[in-house]
N, C-alpha and C positions, 0 to 999 in steps of 0.2 A: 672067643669071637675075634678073628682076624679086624683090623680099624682099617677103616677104608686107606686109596693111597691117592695122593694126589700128582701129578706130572708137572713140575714146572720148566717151561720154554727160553730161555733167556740167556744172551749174551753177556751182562755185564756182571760178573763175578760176585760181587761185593751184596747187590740187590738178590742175587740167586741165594745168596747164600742167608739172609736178610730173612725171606721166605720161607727158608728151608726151618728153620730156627722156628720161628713164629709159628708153623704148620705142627712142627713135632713136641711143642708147647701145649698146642690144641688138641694131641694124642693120636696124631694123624701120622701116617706113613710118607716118604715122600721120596719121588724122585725127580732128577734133575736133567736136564737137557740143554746144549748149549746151544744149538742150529736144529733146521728144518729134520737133518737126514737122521741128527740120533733121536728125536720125538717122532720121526715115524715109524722107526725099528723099537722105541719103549712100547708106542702102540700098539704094533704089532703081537709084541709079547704077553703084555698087561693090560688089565681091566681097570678101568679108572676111573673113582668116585669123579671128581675133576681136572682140566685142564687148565694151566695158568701162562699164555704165551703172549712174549713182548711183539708190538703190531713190526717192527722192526729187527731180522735179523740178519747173520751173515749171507745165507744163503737161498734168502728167500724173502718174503712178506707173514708175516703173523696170519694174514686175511686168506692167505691161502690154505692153512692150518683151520681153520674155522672152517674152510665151507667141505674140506676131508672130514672133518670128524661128522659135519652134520649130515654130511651122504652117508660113510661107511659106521661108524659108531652114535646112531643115531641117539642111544640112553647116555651119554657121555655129555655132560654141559661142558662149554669151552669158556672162560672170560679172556679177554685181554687186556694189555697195559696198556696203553698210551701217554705217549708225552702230554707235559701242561698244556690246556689250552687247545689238543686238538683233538678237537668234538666233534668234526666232520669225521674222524678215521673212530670214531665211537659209534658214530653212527652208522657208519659203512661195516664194521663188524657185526652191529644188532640185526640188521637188514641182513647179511650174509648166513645168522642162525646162533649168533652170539648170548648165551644166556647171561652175562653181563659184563662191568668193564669196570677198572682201575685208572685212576689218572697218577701220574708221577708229580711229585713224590708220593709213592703208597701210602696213605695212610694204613696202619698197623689194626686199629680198630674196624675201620672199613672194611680191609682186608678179611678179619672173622668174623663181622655180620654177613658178607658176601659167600663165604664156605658153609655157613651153617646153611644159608638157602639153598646152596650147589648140594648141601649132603642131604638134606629134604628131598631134594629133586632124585637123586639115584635113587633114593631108600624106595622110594612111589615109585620107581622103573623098574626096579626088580623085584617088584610086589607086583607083576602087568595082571595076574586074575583081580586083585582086590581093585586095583587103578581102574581096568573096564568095568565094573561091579559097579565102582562109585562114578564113571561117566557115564554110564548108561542112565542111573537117577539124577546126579544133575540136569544132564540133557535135555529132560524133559521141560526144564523150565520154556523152553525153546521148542518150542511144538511143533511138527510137520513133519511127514513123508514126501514131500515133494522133493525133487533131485535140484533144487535150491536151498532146500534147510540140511539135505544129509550132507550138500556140499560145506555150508556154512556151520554144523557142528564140527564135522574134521578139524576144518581150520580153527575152530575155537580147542579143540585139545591139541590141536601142535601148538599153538600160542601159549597154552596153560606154563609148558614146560619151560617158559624163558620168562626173564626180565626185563624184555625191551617193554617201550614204553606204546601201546595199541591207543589207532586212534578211530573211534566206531563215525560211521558217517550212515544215516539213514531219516524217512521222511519223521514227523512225530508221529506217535504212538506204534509205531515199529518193532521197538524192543531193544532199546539200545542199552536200557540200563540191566534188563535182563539177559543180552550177552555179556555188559561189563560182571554180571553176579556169575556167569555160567566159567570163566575165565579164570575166575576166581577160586568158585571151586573145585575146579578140578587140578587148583594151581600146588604145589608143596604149601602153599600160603594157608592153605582153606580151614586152617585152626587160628587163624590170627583173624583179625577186624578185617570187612570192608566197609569205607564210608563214603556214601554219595553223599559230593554237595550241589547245588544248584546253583549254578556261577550269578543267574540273571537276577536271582532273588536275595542275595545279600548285597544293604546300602554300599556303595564306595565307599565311607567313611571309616565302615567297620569293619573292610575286607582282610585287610593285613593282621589285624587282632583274631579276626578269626580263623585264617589259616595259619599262623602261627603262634597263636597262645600271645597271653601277656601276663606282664609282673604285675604284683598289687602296689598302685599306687602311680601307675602308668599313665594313667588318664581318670579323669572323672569318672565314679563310678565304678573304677578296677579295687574294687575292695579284698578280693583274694588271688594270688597264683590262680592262673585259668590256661591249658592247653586247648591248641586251635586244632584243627583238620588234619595237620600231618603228623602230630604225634598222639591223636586219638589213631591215625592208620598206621603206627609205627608197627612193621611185622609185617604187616596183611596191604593191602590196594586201597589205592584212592582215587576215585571215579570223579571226574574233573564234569559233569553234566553239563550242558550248554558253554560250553567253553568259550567260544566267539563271542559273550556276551561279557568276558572280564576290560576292563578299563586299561588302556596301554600302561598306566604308573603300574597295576598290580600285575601285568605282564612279564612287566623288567623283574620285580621282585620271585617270582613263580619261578622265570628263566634258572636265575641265582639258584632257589631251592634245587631245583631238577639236578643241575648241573652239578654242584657242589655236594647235594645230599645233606646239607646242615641247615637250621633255620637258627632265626635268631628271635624270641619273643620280643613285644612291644614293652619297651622300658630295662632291657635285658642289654648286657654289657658285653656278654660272649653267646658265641654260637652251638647249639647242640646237634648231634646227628642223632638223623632219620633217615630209616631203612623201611621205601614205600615205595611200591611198582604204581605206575600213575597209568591211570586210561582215561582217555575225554573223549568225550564225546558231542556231538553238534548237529543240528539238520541245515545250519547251513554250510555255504562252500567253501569253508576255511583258505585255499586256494585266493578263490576271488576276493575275499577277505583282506588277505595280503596283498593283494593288488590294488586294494582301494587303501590299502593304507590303515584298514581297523583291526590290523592284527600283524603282530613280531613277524618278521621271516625267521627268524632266529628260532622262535618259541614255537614256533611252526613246524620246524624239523626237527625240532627236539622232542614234541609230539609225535608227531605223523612218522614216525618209523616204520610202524608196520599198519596197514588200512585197514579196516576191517569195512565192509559196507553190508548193510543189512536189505534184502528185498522189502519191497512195497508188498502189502497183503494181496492186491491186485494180479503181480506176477507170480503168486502162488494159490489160486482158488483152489486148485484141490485139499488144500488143509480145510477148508472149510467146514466143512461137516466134520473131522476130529476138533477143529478148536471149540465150537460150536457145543457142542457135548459136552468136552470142560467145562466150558464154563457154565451150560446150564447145569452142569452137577453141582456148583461154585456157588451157584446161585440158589440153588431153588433148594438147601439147605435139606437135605433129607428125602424132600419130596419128587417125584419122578416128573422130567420136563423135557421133552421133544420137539422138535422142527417137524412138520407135515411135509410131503417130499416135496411140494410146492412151493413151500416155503424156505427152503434147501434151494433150489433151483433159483429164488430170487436174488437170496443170498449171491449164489456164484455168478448170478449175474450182475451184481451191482458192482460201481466203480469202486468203493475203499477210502475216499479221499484222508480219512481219517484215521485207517489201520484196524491194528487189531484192538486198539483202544476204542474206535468207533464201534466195531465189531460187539465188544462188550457189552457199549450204551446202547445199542439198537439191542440186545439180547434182553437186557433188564428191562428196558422199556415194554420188550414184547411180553414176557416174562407177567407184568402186572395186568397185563390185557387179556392173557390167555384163559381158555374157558378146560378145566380140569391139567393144567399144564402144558395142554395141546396149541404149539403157537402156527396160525395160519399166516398165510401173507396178507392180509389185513393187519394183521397186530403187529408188523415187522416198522409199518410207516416210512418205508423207505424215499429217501428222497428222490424228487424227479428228477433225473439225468440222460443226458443224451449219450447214446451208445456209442464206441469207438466209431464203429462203422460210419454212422451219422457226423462223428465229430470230424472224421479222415476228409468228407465230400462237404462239410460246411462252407469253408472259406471258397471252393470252387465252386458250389451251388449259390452260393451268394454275391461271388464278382460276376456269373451269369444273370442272375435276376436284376444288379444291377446295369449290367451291358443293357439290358433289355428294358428298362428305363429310360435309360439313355437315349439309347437309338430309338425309341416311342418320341422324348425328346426333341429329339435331333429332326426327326420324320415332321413337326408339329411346328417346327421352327422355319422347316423350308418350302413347308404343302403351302400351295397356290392358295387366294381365297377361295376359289369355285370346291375345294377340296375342305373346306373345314366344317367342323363338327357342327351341327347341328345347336350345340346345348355342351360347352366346356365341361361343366360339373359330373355330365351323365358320361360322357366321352372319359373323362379320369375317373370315375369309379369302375366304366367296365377293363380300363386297363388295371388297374387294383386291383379288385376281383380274380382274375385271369392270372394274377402274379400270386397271390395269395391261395386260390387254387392248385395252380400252379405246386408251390410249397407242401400244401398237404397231402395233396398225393404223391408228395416225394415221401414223406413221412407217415404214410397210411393215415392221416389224419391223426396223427401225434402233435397237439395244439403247441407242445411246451417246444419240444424238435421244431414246428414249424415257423417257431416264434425265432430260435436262433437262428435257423436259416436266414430270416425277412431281419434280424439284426434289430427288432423291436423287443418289447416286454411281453410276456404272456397275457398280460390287462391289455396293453394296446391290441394285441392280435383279437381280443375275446370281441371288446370294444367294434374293431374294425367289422369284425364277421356279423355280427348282431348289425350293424347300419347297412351293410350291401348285403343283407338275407344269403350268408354264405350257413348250409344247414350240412351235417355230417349225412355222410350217404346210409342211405336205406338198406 
């Protein structure tokens, strides 16, 4: 069996050669390149488990080498080297299609957790029937035919193939931590752990012990060796959940890990390395975040390399009716469970505010209500909402109803004695009345719509109708 060959890119003699050693230690094949022109004529020649090129060379940039291999040799991961400390050209390589990166001085160890993922990565590329076989089942996790989910499955299997660090951004109950699982496994990783943690739910106090382990006898209570979060994910991904909500001290320390790739346990005198592709995720604006000052710029980009945004259930109704079936398969345990078409059609009409998680609890809730499995739109209980359409002409039917106000007002303020009402009281109910009218026939007599237009409560509006004998039409 031929061993794979590796291509390394680099100018400085001593480091090539450094590589070269270490690589053919590993059982690995290796060739060498000193500039841009001889790594594009090895390419040309040879097939290559990986690329190893410094972001600096004589006759070129490294970054340009990166984004050749990820157009023309798309199955070819590329890492790069970069000097100490510069993490913006780390970054601009992962963003470019970078499956990972090296800081100088190489570490040697690093350097072989790094090839063994790269040699993961080929073996699943040149495996492409068994790799589509097993994306097609993970996929699923990820449900929809809508030309929003096939577009956002794509992007999750060309992400699968790199190490940059993804950062999901969508509303809750969207699916964010079920892309970070879909990521995962379609990754060379998908034999090793993933672990979500939920940033907002562990105390400050305990944060640092529990993403990094502690020694016994560290603090009150550490009665044995205990590992935290990144070396339960050593190998596999570490889903950073609600990210926005860690504490700027546990930021700085996150940063350190990210960057360096080593932690250091609580009570612990030296640092260990960990090999863990990180993904966060958040529903809020990380961005804004940073601009208000509750979040690193640093750890911010050190994240957000690559975006991932999830649609709102809303701007995908036609899954509807397949998720729907899931889950009442999911649920109703054996026994056969349906939507009535009507109750289908409610469905895609409702807003979502709550996703596909909402989606669920409105199923299970109908689910207990329904008569032989069969769920009507009675048993759906959906909440009352006003329609896009209604919501578009709100705030303009409502600075009309108040012009009109106004100017009744204004008219009341200036009319001559010989001109005033009769009876003050009865004069402001028929102009109420007439506003309130008004309203419901904008909304066919939709109480709750009429209540947002008129900017009161549904009780005030019921209230108000019931004292000026306002009766729905016949």
């Amino acid at each position: 069996m031929t061993s794979p060959r590796i291509l390394i890119v680099d100018d400085e003699d001593d480091l090539r050669e450094l590589l070269e050693i270490t690589l053919v230690k590993m059982g690995l094949d290796v060739d060498s390149a000193p500039d841009l022109a001889v790594a594009r004529d090895c390419l040309a020649r040879t097939e290559y488990a990986l690329v190893l090129t410094d972001m600096r060379l004589p006759d070129g940039l490294g970054i340009e080498l990166v984004q050749e291999i990820s157009a023309q040799y798309k199955n070819t991961p590329v890492a790069v080297i970069t000097a100490f400390g510069s993490a913006d050209n780390a970054v601009v390589a992962l963003k470019a299609g970078a499956f990972d990166y090296l800081s100088k001085p190489v570490g040697l160890e690093q350097l072989r957790v790094m090839v063994r993922s790269a040699l993961r990565i080929s073996q699943a590329g040149a495996a492409d029937k068994t790799q589509e076989k097993s994306a097609g089942t993970t996929a699923l996790r990820l449900m929809g035919q809508s030309d929003a989910m096939q577009a956002l499955r794509a992007q999750i299997t060309r992400l699968a193939r790199s190490m940059a660090p993804v950062a999901i951004s969508g509303e809750s109950g969207s699916g964010k931590e079920l892309a970070a699982r879909d990521i995962h496994a379609q990754s060379a990783r998908n034999d090793k752990p993933f672990v979500a943690v939920n940033c907002g739910a562990i105390p400050e106090t305990l944060m640092e012990a529990e993403f990094f382990g502690y020694r016994k006898g560290a603090f009150t209570g550490a009665v044995d060796d205990r590992d935290g979060f990144f070396q339960a994910a050593n190998g596999g991904t570490l889903l950073l959940d609600e990210v926005a909500d860690l504490p700027l001290a546990m930021q700085v320390k996150l940063l350190r890990a990210i960057q360096e790739r080593r932690v250091r346990k609580v009570g612990a005198t030296a640092e260990e390395p960990v090999d863990v592709r990180i993904i966060s995720a958040t529903h809020q604006n990380l961005d804004e975040c940073v601009g208000k000052g509750t979040f690193r710029q640093d750890l911010y980009y050190r994240l957000n390399v690559i975006e991932l945004n999830l649609p709102p259930l809303r701007e995908r109704l036609d899954d509807i009716g397949l998720l729907a079936n899931v889950i009442l398969t999911r649920l109703g345990g054996g026994q056969p469970a349906a939507l009535t078409p009507a109750a289908l059609e409610a469905l895609r009409s409702y807003h979502f505010p709550g996703n596909v998680r909402e989606l669920e609890n409105i199923l299970e809730r109908a689910l207990a209500f329904a008569n032989d499995g069969l769920i009507e739109v009675g048993d759906l209980a959906l909440k009352a909402q006003v329609p896009s359409s209604v919501q578009t002409l709100a705030a303009t039917e409502q600075a009309a109803i108040q012009q009109d106000l106004a100017e009744v007002e204004a008219k009341e303020v200036v009319a001559p004695a010989s001109d005033l009402p009769g009876s003050l009281p009865d004069h402001l109910d028929d102009v109420e009345r007439e506003i309130i009218r008004r309203a419901l026939a904008k909304t066919k007599f939709n109480r709750t719509q009429a209540a947002e237009l008129l900017g009161i409560s549904f009780r005030q509006l019921r209230y108000r109708m019931q004292r000026l004998d306002i009766n729905a039409p016949e």
